[in-house]
N, C-alpha and C positions, 0 to 999 in steps of 0.2 A: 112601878117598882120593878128591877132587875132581879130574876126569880135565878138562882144560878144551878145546873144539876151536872153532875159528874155520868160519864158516860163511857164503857170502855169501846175501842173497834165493833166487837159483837154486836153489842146492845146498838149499832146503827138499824135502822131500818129505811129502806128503798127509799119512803118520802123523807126521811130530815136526812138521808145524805144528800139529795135531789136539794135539797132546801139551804144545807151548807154549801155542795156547790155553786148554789146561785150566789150566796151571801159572799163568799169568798172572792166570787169573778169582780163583782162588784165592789167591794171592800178595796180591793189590788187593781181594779180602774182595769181588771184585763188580763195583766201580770199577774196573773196565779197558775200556773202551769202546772201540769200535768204530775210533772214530779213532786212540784210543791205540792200539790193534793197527795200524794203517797208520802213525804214527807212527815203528814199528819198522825201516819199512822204506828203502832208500836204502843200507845202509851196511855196515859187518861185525858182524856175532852173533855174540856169546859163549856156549856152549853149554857149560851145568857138567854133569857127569854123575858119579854112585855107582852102581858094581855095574853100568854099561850103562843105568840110570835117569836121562832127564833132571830134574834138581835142580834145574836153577838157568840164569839169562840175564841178558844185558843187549845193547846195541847199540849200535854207535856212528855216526850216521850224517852224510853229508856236507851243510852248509848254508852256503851261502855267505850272508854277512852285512856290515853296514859296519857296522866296529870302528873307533869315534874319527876318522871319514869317510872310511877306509881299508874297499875290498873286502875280506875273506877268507873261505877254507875255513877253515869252523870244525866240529870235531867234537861233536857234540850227542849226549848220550847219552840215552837212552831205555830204557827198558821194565826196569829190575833188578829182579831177583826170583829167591828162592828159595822154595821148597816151605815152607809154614808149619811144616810135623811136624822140619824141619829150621834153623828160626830158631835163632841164636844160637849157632851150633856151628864158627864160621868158613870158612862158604862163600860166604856175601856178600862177604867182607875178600876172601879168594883170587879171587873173582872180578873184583871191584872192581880189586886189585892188579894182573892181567890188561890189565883195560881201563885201567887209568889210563898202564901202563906205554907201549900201543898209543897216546894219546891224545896223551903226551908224546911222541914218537917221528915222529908222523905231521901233528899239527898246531901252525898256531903257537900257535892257543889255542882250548880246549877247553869248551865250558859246558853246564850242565844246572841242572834244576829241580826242588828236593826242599823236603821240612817233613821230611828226617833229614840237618840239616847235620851235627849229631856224626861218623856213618856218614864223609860224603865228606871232612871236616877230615882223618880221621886217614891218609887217602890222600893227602895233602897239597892237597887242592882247596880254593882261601878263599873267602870271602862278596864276592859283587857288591858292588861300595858307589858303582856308577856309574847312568847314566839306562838303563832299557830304553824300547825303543818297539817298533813293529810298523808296519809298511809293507803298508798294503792299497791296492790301482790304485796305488801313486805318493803316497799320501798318506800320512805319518807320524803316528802316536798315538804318544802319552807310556802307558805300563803299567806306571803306578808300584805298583799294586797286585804285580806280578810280582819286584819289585826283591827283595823279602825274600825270598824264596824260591831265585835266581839262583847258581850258584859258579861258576868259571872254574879254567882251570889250562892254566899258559904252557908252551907247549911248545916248538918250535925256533925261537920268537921271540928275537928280541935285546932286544926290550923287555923290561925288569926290573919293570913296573910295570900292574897290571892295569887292565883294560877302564873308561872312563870312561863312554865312548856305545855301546849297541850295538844296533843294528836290525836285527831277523829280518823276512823274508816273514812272512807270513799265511798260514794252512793252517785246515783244519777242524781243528773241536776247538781243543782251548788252543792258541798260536799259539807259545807257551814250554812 
């Protein structure tokens, strides 16, 4: 059974980040870059564990953004991954279910960036079908290439109707 615990940056320690980093190189077949591991950080981590083994993560982290020319905290999720020897056995779902429930609860709206929309659909998160850009110094770019990739999911907004415009900071590494 997938034992799930909530964990802020802090509360890492030397061995289970050593242990996320291995899970993560492996999870991403490689592709997990350096920035993507800072990427992780900012927010709360989802830590799946079997038998005392960590399995599985995800993070949810804090990024304030202008949604439709409205500031907000948006929850951004990052870094999911389970153990490949363990794909397909539903600990991704349970963990995902985890963060999604955290994401509805804590924010008004929630987004990330994936090529396995299938996966987040069936957690009920839908497809961006609005503009992304990116904000470097003050200056707005259009990342329309980033658009297909984008989901969102409304959380203790009163808006029934998802993201049109949204512009994140700029960060190293992908900016989404």
């Amino acid at each position: 059974m997938l034992r799930i615990s909530r964990s802020l940056d802090s509360d890492l320690t030397t061995q289970i980040e050593s242990a996320l980093q291995s899970l993560m190189s492996e999870a991403f077949e490689g592709d997990f870059s350096e920035e993507d591991w800072q990427h992780t950080f900012g927010g709360m981590r989802f830590l799946g564990y079997v038998n005392n083994q960590l399995i599985a993560h995800g993070a949810v982290i804090q990024r304030w953004m202008d949604v439709d020319g409205e500031r907000k905290l948006v929850g951004y999720v990052e870094g999911i991954a389970v153990a490949p020897t363990l794909w397909r056995k539903g600990f991704g779902s349970l963990l995902m279910a985890e963060l999604t429930t955290y994401c509805r609860s804590g924010f008004p709206l929630s987004m990330l960036s994936t090529s396995e929309k299938d996966f987040y659909r069936r957690h009920g998160w839908s497809d961006f079908a609005g503009e992304s850009h990116v904000s470097n110094a003050g200056v707005e770019i259009r990342t329309e290439d980033e658009d297909k990739g984008l989901m969102y999911l409304l959380g203790s907004s009163l808006d029934n109707f998802g993201p049109r415009k949204v512009v994140c900071e700029s960060r190293e590494g992908d900016a989404w």
